[in-house]
N, C-alpha and C positions, 0 to 999 in steps of 0.2 A: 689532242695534245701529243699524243704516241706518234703518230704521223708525223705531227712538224719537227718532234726530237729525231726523227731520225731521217728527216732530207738532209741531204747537203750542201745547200744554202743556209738551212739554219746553223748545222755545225761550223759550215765554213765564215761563216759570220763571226761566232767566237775567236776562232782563230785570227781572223784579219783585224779584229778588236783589241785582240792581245798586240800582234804584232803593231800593229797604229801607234798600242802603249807605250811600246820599245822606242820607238822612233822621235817619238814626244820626252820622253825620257833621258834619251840619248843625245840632246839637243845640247850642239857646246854650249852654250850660255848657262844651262842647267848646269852639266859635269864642272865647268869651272865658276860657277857659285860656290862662297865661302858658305854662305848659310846652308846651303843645299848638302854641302860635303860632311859638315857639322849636324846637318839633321840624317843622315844616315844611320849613325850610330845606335842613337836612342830609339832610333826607330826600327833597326832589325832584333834588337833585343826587345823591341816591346810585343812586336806581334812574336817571333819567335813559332811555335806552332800552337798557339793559345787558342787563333782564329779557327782553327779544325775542329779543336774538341771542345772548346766553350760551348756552342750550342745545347748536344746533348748532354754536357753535364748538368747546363744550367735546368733544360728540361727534366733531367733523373731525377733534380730536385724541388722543382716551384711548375714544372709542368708549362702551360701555356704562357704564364707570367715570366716566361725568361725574356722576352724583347723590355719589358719595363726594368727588372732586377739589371741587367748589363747596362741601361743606361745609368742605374744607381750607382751601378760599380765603375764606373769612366768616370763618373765625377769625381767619386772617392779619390780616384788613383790622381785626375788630373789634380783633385783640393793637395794630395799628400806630394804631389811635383811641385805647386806652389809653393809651400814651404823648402823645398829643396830650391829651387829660384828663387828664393830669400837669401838662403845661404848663399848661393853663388857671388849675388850683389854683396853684400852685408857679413857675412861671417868669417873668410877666408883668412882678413888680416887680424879678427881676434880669436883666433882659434891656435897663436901662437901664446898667449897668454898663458902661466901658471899658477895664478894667485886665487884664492877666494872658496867659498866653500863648493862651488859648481867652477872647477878645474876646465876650460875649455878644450887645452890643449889635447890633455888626458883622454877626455871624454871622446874626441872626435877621434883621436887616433883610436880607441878600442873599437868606434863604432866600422872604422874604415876596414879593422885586421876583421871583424865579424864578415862583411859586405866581400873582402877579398875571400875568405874561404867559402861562404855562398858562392862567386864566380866560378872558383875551382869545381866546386860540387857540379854548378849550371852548365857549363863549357861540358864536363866529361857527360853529364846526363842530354843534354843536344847533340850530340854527335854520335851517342849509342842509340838515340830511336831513333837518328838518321839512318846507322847503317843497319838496325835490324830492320826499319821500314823499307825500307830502296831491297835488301836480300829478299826477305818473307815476298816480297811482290814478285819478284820472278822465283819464288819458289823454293828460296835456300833457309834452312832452319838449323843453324850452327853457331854458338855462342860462342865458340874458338874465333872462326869467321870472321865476326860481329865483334869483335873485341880488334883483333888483326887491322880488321877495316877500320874504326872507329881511332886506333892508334895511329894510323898511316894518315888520317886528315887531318890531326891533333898535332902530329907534325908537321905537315905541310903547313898549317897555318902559324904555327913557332917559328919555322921556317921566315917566313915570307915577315912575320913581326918583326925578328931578330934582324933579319936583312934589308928592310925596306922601312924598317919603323910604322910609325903610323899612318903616312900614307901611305904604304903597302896595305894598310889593312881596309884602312878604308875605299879603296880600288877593289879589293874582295868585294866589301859589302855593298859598292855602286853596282858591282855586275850582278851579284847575288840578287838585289834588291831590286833592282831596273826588272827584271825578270818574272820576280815576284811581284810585286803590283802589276807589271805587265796582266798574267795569269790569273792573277786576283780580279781585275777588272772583266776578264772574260768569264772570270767565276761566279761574281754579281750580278752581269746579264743576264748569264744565264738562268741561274737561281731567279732574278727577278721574271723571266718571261714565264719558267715553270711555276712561279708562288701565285698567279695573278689566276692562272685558271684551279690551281689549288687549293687555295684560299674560298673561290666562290663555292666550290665542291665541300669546303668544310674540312679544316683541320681539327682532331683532336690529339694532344698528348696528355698523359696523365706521368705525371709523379711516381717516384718509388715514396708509397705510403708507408712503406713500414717502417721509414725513419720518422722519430718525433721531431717536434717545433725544434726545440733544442738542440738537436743533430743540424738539423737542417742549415740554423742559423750560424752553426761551426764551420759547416761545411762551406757557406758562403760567404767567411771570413776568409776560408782557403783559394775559395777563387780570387778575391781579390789579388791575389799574388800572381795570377797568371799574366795580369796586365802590367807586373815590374819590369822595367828595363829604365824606365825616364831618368834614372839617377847616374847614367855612365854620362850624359849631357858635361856633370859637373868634374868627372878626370878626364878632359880633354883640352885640360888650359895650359898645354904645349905647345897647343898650334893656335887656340883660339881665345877670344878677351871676353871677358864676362857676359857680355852684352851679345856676343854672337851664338853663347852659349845656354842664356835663357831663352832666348828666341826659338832657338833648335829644337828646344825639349816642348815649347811650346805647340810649334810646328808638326814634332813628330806625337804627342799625346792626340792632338787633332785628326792628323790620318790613321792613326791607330784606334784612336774612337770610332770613328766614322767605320772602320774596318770591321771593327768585332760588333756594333747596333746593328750593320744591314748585315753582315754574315747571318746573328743570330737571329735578326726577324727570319731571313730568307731561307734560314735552312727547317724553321718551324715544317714546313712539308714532307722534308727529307726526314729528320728527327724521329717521324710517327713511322717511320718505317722499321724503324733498328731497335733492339734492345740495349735498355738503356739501365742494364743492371752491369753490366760489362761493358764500356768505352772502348772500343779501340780503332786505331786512325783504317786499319782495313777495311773492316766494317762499313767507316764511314764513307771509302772511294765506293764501294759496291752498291751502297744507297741510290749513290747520286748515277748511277747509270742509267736510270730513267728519264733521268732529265735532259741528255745530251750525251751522245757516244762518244765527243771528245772531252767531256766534262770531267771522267774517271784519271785520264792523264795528264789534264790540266793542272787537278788538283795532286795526285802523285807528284808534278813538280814542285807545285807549289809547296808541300809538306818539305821534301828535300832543299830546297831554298832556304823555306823560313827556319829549319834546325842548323840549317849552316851558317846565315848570318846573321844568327842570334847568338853562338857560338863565339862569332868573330868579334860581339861587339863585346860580349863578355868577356874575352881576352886581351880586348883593349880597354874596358875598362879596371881590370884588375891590374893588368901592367900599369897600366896607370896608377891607382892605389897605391901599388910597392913602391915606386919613384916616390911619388906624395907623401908615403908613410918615412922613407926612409932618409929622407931632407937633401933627395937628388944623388944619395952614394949608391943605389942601387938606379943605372938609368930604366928607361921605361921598356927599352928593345932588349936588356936583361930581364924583366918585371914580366913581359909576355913570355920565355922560356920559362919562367918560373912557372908560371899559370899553366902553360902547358903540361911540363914536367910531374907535374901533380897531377896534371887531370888524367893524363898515363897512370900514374901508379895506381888513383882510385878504379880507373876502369878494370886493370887489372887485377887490385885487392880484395875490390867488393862489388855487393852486388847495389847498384845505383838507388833500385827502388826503394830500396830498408835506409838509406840516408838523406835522399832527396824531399825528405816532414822536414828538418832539420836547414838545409838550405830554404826553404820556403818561411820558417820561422825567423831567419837569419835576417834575410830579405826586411822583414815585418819590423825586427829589434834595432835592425840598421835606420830606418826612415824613423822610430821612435828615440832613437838618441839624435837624428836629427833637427826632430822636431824641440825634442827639448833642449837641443842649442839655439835651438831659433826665439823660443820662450825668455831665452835669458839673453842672450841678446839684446833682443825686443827692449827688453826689461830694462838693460843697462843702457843703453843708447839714445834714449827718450828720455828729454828732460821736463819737457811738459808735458801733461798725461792728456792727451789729446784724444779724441774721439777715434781716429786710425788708431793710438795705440791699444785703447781698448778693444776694438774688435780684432786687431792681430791675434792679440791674449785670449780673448774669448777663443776663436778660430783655432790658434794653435792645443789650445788646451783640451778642446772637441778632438780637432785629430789624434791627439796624444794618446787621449781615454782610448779612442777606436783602436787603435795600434796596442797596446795594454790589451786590447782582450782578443786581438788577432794571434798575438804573441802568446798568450795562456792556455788560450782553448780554441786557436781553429784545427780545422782537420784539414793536410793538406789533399790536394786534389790530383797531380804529379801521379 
């Protein structure tokens, strides 16, 4: 196997794999599909850089069991998008409502002001482990630097909101993104050619044992959150009609699935190599140096991609937000300099990691006031109690409870 990683047919292989992707990618039919434009969004904020370090977290914590636990967690997140594609159809026009003891209107806009300052938090925390990763790789270790830099993209992307609106932004995230799955796909070859003789040789990881059941199962409510982004799908209804808009989120929870199942089976090899008491995305390029000598800067890109246009989608869904919250007097290419403007001052005031529990619990409170607009909803709009409606109720009310204890007692992961 040491042999084949390192001819140049095999690396060159990746590369023309990636570039194939580009080309497939890049296909006009593709660039000017509505749905394609529309599944952008949700889809760089879901993988985001989740795909990098899921593996070994999930290993830190359940060990070999982490290919089964991530497909638990895709379900979760795709069941907790279902109910946000509830909403999208069904809640929009009663969520102007002020009467009764479950306030719609109220509730929706608290849940939306929560969801906008998780963006702000998210936006400034994606663009500072962009630029400490992309510095720390050639070498520079300078929080001055790293903040410098991290401000200078944070405007360029206000920039480019402010001026071009949303499709300015979403032009970011086709190129962003075209690139990254590009590289993602030369990343799962590879991984897949390395796991096949890996796997017969015998994988072991083992768990950090010295957390109990009870930690463990916190901790795994915290990952859950790495797979959010599906919900910016629903402030995109600028450009796009309900209908184009569940599809998208559906579309992108799909490739984002499929993305973090085979990342985390196929990095199971890689995983037994690193210590897995301290994460971090360096580590993990160094891993993967055995399995392919273009493989280390494949994946360096790919990290700097997925924090930028998970970044970008987070700015446009937050701009979004402020528009939607504020009944259009704030438009949405003001609503991204806002987003922006904040996500400056946090990079500047604080320090990311002591806030970023706090944005991931946001995230968790935001999909459980959704859920329980969906519950009432449900409730009101049904006038015979039909078999759909009861297992809505069942459904929603399952999600609800799980979000209540992601909300109280997860640990986030971030």
């Amino acid at each position: 196997m040491t042999i084949l990683q390192s001819q140049p047919f095999y690396n060159g292989l990746l590369v023309a794999i990636a570039l194939i992707a580009v080309l497939l990618l890049t296909r006009r039919k593709l660039r000017r599909s509505e749905l394609w434009q529309a599944t952008l969004t949700p889809l760089s904020s879901i993988i985001g850089s989740g795909f990098l370090v899921m593996a070994p977290l999930l290993a830190s914590i359940v060990g070999l069991w982490a290919p089964v636990v991530i497909c638990g967690i895709v379900l979760l997140a795709y069941s907790i998008g279902s109910v946000i594609r509830f909403n999208i159809m069904h809640v929009a026009p009663q969520t102007q409502e002020r009467h009764g003891f479950l306030n719609l209107h109220d509730l929706d806009y608290v849940g939306k002001i929560v969801l906008v300052i998780a963006y702000v938090i998210a936006v400034a925390f994606y663009l500072e482990l962009l630029s400490s990763f992309s510095l720390n790789y050639i070498g520079i270790d300078d929080p001055f630097l790293e903040r410098c830099v991290t401000t200078s993209i944070i405007v360029f992307i206000g920039l480019v909101g402010y001026l071009k609106g949303l499709s300015g932004l979403e032009k970011l995230e086709m190129f962003a993104m075209t690139l990254q799955l590009a590289v993602l796909s030369a990343l799962i070859v590879g991984l897949l050619v390395y796991s096949v003789t890996a796997f017969e040789d015998g994988v072991t990881v083992v768990a950090n044992e010295s957390n109990s059941v009870n930690t463990k199962v916190r901790m795994l409510a915290g990952v859950l959150l790495i797979v959010q982004g599906f919900e910016t799908s629903r402030f995109l209804g600028e450009k796009y009609v309900p209908a184009i808009r569940v599809q998208s989120m559906r579309i992108a929870q799909w490739i984002s699935g499929a993305v973090f199942i085979g990342s985390v089976a196929l990095l199971m090899p890689v995983v037994q190599t690193m210590n897995l008491i301290e994460i971090n995305l360096a580590e993990i390029v160094v891993a993967l140096t055995p399995v392919a000598v273009v493989l280390p800067v494949i994946l360096m890109v790919a990290a700097v991609l997925s924090q930028f246009s998970a970044a970008v989608a987070d700015t446009g869904g937050g701009g979004g937000l402020l528009a939607e919250n504020s009944a259009q007097r704030v438009t949405t290419r003001f609503g991204y300099v806002c987003v922006c403007v904040s996500s400056i001052l946090l990079v500047w005031a604080v320090e990311l990691l002591e806030i970023i529990a706090l944005a991931s619990r946001a995230f968790a409170a935001y999909y459980l006031i959704q859920t329980i607009i969906a519950l009432v909803v449900n409730q009101r709009s049904v006038q015979d109690r039909t078999l759909l409606f009861w297992l809505r109720q069942v459904f929603f009310s399952a999600i609800a409870l799980i979000l209540v204890y992601i909300v109280a007692f997860s640990i986030p992961v971030e």
